[in-house]
N, CA, C and O atoms as a GROMACS GRO file, in nm:
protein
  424
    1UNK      N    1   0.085  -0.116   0.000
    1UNK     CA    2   0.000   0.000   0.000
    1UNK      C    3   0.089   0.123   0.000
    1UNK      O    4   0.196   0.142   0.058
    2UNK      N    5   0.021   0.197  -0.077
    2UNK     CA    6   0.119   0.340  -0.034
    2UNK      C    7   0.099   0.396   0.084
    2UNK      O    8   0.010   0.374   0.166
    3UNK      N    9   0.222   0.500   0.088
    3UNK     CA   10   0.270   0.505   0.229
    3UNK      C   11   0.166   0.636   0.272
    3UNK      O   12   0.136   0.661   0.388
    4UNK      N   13   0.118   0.716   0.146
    4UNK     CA   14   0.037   0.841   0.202
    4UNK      C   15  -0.098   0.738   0.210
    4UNK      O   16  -0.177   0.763   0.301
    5UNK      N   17  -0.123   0.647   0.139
    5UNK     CA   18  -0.235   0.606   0.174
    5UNK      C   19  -0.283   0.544   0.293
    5UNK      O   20  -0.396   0.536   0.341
    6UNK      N   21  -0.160   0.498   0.333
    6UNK     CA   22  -0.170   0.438   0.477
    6UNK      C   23  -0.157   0.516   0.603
    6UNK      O   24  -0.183   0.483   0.718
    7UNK      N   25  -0.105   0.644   0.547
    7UNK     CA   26  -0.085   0.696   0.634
    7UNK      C   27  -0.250   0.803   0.680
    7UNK      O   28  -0.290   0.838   0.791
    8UNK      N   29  -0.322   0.833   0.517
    8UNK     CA   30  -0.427   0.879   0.552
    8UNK      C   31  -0.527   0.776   0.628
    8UNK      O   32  -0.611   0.827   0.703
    9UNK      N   33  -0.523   0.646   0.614
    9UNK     CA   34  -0.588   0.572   0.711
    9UNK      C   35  -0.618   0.521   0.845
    9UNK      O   36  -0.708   0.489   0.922
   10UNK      N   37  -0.423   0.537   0.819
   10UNK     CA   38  -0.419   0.551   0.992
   10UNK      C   39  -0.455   0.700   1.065
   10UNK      O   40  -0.528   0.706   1.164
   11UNK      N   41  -0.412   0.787   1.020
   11UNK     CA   42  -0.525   0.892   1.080
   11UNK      C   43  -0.663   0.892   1.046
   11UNK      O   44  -0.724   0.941   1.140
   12UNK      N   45  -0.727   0.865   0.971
   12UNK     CA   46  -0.848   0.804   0.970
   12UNK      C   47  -0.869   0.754   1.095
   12UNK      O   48  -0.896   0.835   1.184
   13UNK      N   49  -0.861   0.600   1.127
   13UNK     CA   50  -0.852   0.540   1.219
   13UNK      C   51  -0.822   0.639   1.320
   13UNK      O   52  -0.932   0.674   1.363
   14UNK      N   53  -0.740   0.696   1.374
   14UNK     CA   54  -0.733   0.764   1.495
   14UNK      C   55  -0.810   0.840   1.505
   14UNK      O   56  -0.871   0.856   1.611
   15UNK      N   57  -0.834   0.922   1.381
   15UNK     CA   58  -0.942   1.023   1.438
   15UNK      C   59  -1.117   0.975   1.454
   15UNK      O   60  -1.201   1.052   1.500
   16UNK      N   61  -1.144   0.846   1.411
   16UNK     CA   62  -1.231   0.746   1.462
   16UNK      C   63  -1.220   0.763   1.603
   16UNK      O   64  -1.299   0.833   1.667
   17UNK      N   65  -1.139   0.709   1.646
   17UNK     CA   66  -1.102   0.644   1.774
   17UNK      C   67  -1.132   0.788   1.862
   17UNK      O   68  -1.224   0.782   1.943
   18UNK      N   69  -1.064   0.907   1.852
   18UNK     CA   70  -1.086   1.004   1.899
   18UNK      C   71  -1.227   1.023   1.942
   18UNK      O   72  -1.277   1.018   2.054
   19UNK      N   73  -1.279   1.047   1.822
   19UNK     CA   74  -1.442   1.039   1.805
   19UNK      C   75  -1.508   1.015   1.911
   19UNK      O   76  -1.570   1.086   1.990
   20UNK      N   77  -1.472   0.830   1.899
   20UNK     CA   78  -1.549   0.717   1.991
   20UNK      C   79  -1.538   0.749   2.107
   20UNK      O   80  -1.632   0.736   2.186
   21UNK      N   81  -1.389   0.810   2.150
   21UNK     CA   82  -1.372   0.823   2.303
   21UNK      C   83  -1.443   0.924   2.332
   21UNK      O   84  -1.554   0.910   2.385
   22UNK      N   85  -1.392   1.043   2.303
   22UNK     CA   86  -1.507   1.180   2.291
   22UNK      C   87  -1.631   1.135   2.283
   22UNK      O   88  -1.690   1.179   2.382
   23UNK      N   89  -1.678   1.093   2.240
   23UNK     CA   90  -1.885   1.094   2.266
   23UNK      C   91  -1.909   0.980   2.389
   23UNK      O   92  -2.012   0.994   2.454
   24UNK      N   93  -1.811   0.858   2.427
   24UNK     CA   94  -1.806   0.823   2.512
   24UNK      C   95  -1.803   0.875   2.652
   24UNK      O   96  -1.884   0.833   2.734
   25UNK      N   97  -1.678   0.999   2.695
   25UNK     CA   98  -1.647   1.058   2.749
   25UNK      C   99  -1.793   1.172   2.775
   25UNK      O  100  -1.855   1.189   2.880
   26UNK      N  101  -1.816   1.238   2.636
   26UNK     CA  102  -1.969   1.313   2.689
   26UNK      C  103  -2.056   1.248   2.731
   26UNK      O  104  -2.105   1.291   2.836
   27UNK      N  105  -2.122   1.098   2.662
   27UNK     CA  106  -2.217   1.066   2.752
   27UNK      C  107  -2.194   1.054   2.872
   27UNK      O  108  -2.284   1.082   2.952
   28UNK      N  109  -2.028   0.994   2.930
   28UNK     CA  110  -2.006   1.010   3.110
   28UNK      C  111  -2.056   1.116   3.138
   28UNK      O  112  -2.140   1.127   3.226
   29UNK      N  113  -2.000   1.243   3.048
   29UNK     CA  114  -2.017   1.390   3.166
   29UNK      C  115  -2.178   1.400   3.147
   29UNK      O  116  -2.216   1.499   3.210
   30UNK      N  117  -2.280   1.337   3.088
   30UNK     CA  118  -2.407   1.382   3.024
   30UNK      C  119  -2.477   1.317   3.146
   30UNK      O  120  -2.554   1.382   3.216
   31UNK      N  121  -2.437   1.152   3.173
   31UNK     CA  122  -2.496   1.091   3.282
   31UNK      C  123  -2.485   1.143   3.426
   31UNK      O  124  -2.572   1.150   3.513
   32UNK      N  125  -2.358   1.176   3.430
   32UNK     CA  126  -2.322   1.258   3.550
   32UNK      C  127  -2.391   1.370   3.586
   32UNK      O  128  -2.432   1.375   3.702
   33UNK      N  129  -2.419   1.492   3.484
   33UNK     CA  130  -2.482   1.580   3.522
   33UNK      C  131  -2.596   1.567   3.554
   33UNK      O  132  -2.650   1.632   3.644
   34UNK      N  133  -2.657   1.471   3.478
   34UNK     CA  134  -2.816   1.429   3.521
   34UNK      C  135  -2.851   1.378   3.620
   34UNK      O  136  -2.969   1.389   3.653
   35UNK      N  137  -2.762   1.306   3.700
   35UNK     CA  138  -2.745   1.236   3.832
   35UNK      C  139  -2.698   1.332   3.951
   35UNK      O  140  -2.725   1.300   4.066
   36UNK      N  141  -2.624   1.458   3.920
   36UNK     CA  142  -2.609   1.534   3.984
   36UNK      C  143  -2.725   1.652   3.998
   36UNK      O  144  -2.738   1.727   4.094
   37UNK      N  145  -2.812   1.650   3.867
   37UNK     CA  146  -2.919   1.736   3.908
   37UNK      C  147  -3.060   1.671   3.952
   37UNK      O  148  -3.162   1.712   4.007
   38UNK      N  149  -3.018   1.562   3.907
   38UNK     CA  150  -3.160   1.448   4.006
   38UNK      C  151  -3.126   1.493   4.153
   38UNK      O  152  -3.215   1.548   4.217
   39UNK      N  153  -3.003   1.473   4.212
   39UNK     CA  154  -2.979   1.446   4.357
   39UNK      C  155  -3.000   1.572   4.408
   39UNK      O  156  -3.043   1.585   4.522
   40UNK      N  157  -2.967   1.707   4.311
   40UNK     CA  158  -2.974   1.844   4.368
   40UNK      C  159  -3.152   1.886   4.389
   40UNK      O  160  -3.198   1.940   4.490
   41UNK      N  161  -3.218   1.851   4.286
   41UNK     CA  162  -3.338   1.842   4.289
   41UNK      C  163  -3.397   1.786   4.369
   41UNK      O  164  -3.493   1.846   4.418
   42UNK      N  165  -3.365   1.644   4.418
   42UNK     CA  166  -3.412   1.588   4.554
   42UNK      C  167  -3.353   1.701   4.655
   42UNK      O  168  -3.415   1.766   4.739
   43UNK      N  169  -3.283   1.703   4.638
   43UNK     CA  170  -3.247   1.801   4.774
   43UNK      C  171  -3.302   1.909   4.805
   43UNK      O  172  -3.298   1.950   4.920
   44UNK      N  173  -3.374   1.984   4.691
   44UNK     CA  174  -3.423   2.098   4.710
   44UNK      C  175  -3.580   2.033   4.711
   44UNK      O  176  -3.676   2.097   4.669
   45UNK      N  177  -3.585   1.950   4.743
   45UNK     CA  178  -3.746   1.896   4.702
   45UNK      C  179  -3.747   1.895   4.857
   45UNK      O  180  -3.832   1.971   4.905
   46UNK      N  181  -3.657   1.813   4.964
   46UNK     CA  182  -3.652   1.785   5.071
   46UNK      C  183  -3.685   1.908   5.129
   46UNK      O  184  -3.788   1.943   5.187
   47UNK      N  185  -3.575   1.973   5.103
   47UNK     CA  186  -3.567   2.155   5.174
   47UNK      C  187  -3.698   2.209   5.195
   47UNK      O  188  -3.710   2.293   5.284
   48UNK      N  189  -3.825   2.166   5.112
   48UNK     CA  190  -3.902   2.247   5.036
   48UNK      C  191  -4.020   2.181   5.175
   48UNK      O  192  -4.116   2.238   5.228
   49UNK      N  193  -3.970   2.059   5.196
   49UNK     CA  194  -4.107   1.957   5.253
   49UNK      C  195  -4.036   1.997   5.423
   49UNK      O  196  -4.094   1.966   5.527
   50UNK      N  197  -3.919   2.060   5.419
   50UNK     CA  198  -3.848   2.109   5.586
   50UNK      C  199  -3.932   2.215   5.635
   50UNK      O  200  -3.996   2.227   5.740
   51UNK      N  201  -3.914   2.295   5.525
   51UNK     CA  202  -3.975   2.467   5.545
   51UNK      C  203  -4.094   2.474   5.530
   51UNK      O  204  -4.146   2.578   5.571
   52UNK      N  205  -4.174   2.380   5.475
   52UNK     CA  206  -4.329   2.333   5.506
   52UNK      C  207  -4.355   2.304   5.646
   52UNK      O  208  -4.431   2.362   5.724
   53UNK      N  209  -4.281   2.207   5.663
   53UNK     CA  210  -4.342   2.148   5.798
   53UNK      C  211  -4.222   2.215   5.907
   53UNK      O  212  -4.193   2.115   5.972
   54UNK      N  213  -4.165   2.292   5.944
   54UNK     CA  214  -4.108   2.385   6.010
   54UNK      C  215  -4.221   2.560   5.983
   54UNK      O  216  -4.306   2.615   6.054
   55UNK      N  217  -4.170   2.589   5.865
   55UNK     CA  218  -4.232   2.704   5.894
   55UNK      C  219  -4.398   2.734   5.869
   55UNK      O  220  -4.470   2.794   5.950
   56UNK      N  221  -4.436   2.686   5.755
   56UNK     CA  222  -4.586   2.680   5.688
   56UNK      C  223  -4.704   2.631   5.774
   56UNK      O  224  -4.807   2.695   5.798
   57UNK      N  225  -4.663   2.469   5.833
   57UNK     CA  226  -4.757   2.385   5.895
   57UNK      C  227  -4.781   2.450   6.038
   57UNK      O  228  -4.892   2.443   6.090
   58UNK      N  229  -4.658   2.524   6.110
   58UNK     CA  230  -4.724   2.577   6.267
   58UNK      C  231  -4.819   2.710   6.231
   58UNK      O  232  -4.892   2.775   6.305
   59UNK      N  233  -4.798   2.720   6.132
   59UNK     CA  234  -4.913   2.876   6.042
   59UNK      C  235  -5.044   2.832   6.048
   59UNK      O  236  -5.147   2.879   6.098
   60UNK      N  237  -5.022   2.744   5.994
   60UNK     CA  238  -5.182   2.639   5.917
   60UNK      C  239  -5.244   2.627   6.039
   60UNK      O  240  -5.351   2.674   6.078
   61UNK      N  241  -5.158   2.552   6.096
   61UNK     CA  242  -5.214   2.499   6.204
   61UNK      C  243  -5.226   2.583   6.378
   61UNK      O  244  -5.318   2.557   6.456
   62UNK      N  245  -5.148   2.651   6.399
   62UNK     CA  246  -5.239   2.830   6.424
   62UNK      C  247  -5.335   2.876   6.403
   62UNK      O  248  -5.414   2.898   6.495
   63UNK      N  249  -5.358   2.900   6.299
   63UNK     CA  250  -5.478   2.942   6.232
   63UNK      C  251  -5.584   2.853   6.234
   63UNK      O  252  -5.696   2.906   6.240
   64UNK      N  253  -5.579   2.720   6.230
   64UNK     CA  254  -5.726   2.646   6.234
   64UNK      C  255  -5.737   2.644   6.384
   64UNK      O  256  -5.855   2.621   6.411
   65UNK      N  257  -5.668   2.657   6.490
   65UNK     CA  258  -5.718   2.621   6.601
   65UNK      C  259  -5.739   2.766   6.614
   65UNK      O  260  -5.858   2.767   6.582
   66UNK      N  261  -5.713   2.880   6.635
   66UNK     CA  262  -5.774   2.988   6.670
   66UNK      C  263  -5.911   2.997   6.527
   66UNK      O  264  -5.991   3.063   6.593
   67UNK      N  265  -5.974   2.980   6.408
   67UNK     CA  266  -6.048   2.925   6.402
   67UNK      C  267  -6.141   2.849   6.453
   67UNK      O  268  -6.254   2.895   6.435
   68UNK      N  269  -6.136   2.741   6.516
   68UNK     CA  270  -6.188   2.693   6.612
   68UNK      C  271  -6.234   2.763   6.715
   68UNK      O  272  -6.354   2.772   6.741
   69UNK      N  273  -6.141   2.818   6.783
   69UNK     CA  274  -6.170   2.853   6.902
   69UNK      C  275  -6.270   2.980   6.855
   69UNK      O  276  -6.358   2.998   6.939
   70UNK      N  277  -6.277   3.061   6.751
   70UNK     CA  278  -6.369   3.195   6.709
   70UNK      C  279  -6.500   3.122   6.718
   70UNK      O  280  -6.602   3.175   6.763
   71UNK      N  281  -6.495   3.005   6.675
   71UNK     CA  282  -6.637   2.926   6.623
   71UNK      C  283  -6.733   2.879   6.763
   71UNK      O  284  -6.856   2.870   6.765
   72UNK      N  285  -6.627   2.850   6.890
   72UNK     CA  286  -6.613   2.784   6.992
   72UNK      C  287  -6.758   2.914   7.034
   72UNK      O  288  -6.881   2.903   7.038
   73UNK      N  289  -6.669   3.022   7.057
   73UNK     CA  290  -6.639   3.106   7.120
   73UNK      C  291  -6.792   3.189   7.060
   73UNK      O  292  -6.874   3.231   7.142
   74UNK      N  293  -6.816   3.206   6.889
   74UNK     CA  294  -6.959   3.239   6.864
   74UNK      C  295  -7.033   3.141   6.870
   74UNK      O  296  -7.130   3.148   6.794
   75UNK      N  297  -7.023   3.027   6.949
   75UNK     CA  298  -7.148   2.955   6.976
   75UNK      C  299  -7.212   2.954   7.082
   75UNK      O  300  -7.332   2.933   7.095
   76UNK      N  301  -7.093   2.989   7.204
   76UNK     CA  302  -7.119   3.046   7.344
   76UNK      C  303  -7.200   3.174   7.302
   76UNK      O  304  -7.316   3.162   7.339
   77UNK      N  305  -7.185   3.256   7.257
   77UNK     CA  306  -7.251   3.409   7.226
   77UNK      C  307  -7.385   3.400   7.173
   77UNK      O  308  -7.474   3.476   7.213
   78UNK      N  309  -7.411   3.289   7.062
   78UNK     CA  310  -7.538   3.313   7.055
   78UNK      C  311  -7.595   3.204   7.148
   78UNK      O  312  -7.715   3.197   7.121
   79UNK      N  313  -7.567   3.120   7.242
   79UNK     CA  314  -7.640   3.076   7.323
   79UNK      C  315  -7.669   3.153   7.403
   79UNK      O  316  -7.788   3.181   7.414
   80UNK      N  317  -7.571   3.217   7.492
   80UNK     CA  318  -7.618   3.324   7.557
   80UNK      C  319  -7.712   3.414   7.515
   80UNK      O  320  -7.797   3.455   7.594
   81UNK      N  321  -7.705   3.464   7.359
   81UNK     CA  322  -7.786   3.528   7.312
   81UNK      C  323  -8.001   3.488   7.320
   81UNK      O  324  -8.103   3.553   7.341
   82UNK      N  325  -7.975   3.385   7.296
   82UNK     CA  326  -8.070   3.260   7.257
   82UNK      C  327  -8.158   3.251   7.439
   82UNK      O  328  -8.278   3.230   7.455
   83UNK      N  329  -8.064   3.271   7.541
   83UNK     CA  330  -8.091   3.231   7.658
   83UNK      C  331  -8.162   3.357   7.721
   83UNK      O  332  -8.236   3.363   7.819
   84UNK      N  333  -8.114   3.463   7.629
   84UNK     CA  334  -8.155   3.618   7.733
   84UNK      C  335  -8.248   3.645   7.649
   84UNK      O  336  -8.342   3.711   7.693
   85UNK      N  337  -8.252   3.611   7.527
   85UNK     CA  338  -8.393   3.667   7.414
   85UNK      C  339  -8.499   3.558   7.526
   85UNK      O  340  -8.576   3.626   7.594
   86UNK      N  341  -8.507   3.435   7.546
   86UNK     CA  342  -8.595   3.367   7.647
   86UNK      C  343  -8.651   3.376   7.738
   86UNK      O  344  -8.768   3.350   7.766
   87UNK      N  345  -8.527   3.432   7.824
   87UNK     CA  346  -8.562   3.528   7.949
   87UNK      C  347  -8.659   3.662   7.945
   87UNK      O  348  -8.752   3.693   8.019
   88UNK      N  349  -8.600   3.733   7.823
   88UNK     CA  350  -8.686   3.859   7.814
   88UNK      C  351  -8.834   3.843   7.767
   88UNK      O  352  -8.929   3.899   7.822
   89UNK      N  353  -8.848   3.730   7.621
   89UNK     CA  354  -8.992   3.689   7.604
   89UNK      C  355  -9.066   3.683   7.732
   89UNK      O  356  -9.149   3.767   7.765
   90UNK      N  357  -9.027   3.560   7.814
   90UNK     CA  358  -9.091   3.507   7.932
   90UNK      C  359  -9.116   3.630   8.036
   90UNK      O  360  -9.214   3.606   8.107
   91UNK      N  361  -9.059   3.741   8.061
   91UNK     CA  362  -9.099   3.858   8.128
   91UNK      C  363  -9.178   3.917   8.065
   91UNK      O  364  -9.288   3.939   8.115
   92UNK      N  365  -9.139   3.972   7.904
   92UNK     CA  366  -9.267   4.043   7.856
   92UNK      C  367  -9.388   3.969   7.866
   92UNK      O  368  -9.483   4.026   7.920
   93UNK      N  369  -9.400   3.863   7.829
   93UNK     CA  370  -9.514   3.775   7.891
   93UNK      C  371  -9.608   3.761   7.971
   93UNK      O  372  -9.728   3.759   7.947
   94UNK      N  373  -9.549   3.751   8.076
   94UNK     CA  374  -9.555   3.762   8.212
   94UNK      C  375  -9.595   3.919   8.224
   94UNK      O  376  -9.676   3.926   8.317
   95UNK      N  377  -9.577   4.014   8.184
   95UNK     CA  378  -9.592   4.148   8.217
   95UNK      C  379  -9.704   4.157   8.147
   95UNK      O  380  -9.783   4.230   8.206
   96UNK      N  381  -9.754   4.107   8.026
   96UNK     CA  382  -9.861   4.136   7.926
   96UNK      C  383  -9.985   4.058   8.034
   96UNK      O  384 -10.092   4.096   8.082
   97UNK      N  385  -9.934   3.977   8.038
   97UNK     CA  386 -10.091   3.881   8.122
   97UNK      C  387 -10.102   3.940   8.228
   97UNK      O  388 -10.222   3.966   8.240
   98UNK      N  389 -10.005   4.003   8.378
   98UNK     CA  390 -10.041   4.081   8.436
   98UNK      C  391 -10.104   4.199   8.424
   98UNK      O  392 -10.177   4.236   8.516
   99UNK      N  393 -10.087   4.277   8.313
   99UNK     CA  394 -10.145   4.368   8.252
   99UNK      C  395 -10.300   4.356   8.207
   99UNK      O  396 -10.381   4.449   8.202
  100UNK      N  397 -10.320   4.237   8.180
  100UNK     CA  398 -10.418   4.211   8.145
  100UNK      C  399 -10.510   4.176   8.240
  100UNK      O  400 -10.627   4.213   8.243
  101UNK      N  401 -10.438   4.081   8.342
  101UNK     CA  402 -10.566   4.032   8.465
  101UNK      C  403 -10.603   4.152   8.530
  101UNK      O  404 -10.720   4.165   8.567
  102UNK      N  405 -10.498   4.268   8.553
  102UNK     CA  406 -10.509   4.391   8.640
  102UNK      C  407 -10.602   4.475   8.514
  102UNK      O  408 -10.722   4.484   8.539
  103UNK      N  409 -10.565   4.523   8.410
  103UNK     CA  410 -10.722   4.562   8.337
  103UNK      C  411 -10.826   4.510   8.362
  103UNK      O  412 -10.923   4.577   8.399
  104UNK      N  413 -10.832   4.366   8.346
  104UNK     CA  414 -10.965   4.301   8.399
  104UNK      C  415 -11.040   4.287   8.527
  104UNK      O  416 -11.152   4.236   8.525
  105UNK      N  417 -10.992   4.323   8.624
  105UNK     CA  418 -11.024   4.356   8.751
  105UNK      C  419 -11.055   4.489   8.814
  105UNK      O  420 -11.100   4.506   8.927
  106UNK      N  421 -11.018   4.596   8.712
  106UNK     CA  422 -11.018   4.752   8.694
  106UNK      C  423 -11.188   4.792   8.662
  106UNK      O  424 -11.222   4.909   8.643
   0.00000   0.00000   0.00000
């Protein structure tokens, strides 16, 4: 064979080989990065479910029990309410029929 011909082949060949290693070599760095942004992503996923249940959930949950307790607290009010409107009927009542037996005896 000639010698330029062999010689263009063998660089041929190497620069094959180059190639192969190079796209080899990127898919490493390609898998890697993806594995490094899976794990960073979990991590910030974690962070996310910390500062929920650290800062968010004693909020939430603050808030529904003083909720509660508003609800607690207007049910006492209109019972009371409920109890003195009863009281007062039953006097006006009571005041109307006295009113009335004392007209009738007038």
């Amino acid at each position: 064979m000639n010698p330029a011909v062999e010689q263009i082949v063998s660089s041929d060949e190497a620069a094959r080989t180059t190639v192969q290693h190079a796209e080899k070599e990127a898919a490493k760095l390609i898998d890697d990065a993806e594995k490094k942004s899976r794990s960073m992503l979990a991590a910030l996923e974690e962070q996310i479910k910390e500062t929920e249940r650290r800062d968010i959930l004693p909020i939430v949950s603050g808030g529904r029990q003083q909720a509660e307790l508003t609800i607690e607290q207007a049910e006492q009010y209109i019972k009371m309410l409920r109890q003195k409107f009863a009281l007062k009927k039953t006097k006006i009542i009571a005041a109307f029929i006295n009113n009335v037996v004392k007209t009738g005896m007038d």
